[in-house]
N, C-alpha and C positions, 0 to 999 in steps of 0.2 A: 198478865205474865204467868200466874199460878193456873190458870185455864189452857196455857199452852203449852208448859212443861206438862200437867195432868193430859194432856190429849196425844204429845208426841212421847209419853209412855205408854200410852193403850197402845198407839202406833207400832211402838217397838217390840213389845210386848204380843200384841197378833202375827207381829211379821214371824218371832222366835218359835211360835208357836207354830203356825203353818208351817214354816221349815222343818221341824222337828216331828211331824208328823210324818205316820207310814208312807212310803214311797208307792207301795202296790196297792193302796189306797187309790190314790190317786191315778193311777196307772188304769186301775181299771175306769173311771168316769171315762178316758180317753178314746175318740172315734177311730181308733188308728185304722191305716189301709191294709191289706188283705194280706196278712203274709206278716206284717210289721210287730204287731202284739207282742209285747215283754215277757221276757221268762225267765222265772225265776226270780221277780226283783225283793232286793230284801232292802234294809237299809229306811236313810228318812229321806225327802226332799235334800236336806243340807249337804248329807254324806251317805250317798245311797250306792246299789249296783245293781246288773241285771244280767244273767249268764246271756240272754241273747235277745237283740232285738232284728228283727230280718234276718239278714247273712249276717252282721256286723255280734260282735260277741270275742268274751267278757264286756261290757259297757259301764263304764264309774264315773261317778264325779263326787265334785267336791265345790261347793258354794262358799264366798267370799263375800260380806258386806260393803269391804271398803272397796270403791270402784267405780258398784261392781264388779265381782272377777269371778272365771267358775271352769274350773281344770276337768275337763273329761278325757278318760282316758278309753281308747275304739278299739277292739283287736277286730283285725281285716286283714286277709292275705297273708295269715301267720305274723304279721308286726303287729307293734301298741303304737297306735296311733293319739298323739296328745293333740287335743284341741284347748286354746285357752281363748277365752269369751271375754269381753272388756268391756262394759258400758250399759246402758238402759238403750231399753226397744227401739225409743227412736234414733238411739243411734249407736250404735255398737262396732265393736270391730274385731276381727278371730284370726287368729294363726294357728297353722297345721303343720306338726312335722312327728315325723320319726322317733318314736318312741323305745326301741328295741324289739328284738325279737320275740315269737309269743310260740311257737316252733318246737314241736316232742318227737324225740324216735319214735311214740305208737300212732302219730299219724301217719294216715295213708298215704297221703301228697304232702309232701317237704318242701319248700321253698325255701333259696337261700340270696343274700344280697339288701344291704345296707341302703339307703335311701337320704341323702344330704341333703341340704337346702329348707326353706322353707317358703308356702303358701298363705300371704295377707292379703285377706276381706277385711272392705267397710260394708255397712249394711243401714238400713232403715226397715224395723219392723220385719218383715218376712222379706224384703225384697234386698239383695246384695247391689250397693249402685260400683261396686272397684273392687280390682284384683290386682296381686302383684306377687313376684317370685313363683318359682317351683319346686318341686319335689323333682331330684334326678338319682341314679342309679348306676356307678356305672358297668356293673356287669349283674346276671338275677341268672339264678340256676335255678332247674327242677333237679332236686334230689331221689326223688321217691314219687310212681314206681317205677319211676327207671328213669338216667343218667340224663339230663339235657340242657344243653346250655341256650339259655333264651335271649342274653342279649342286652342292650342297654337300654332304661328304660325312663319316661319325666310323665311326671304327671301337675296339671293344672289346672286353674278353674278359670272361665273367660264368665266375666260379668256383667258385657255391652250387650243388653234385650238379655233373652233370657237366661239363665245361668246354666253353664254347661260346663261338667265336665271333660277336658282332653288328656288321651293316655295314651302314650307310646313305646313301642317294644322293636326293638329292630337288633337283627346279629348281621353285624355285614356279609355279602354273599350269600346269604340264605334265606331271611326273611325279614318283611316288615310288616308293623300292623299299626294301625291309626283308630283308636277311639272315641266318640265324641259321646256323650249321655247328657242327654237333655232334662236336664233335673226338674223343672215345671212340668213337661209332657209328659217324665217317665216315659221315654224311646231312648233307645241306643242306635248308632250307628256303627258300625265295622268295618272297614274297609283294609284292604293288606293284598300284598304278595308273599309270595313261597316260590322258592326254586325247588328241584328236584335234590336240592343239598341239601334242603330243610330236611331233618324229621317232622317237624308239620306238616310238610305237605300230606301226607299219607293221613292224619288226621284230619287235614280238612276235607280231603276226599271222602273219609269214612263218614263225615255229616254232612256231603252233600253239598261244601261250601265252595268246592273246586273240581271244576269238572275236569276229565283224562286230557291232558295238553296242556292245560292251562296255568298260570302261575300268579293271577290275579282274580280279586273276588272282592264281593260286597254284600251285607248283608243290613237288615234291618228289626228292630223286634222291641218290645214293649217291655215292661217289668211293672 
């Protein structure tokens, strides 16, 4: 009994320790993908930050024993995005929602529009096997640089084969777009219309995404 209280404090005692160690320590052993590398992380494993990893920035969290549990919180598309984590590897379970706004007068692009709902995974290991709920919106403006109302928008994650997620934006009467990102392939999908009501439209002419007449398109591309 004395051999196993002795063993399940070394136990607890390596865990505290590993936790409590530098963040960007470890940060750097990591193979990340091309573009992904952290910056800026300061902090330990338990309670650490990173001003930006990919596009996604500020990045934080926050490590819980009992559970486990581990609050990260993503700024993306000017919100804070909370993710909370539940469980050991092989099996776990995360929900996704709206965190507030992250949103300054000195940026250049402003987005404005609240996001309800939330999005629940279970998962095994790397692989998600269930999803459930959304994230919806119901109206998202461009503030900056210049005035435009974009329309309502839901976003979710579909977990049958491979995990994807789906995004949608639509203002009735002027446009819709449909996104799918293939989170295993890293591919996106894009698909939408534009009337001539849109101010997109003249956007996506500018990149080629919509030819003179047209008001439908498709595109494909990697990341």
């Amino acid at each position: 009994m004395k051999r196993w209280l002795v063993a399940w404090g070394l136990i607890a005692f390596a865990v505290v320790v590993l936790l409590g160690s530098p963040a960007a320590f470890w940060a750097r052993l990591v193979d990340w993908p091309n573009g992904w590398r952290p910056q800026s992380v300061s902090g330990t494993l338990w309670d650490g930050r990173a001003q930006q990893i990919g596009p996604l920035g500020p990045v934080s969290w926050q490590l819980g024993l009992a559970g486990p549990v581990a609050d990260v919180q993503i700024g993306a598309l000017q919100r804070r995005w909370l993710v909370t984590l539940r469980g050991w590897p092989w099996q776990w379970q995360a929900s996704l929602r709206d965190d507030g706004s992250t949103a300054t007068s000195e940026q250049q692009v402003q987005l404005e529009g609240e996001w309800g709902g939330q999005v629940d995974i279970r998962g095994r290991g790397q692989e998600c096997t269930s999803s459930s709920g959304s994230l919806t919106a119901a109206r998202l403006d461009l503030l900056a640089p210049w005035a435009m109302p974009l329309g309502k928008g839901e976003l979710r994650i579909d977990c049958s084969g491979s995990p994807r997620l789906h995004a949608r934006l639509e203002q009735a009467g002027q446009h819709r777009f449909v996104l799918v990102a293939n989170l295993s392939a890293r591919t996106t999908e894009l698909e939408g219309t534009a009337t001539n009501a849109s101010e997109f439209a003249g956007l996506l002419r500018q990149f080629g995404l919509l030819g003179p007449g047209q008001e439908a398109f498709q595109a494909r591309f990697g990341w």
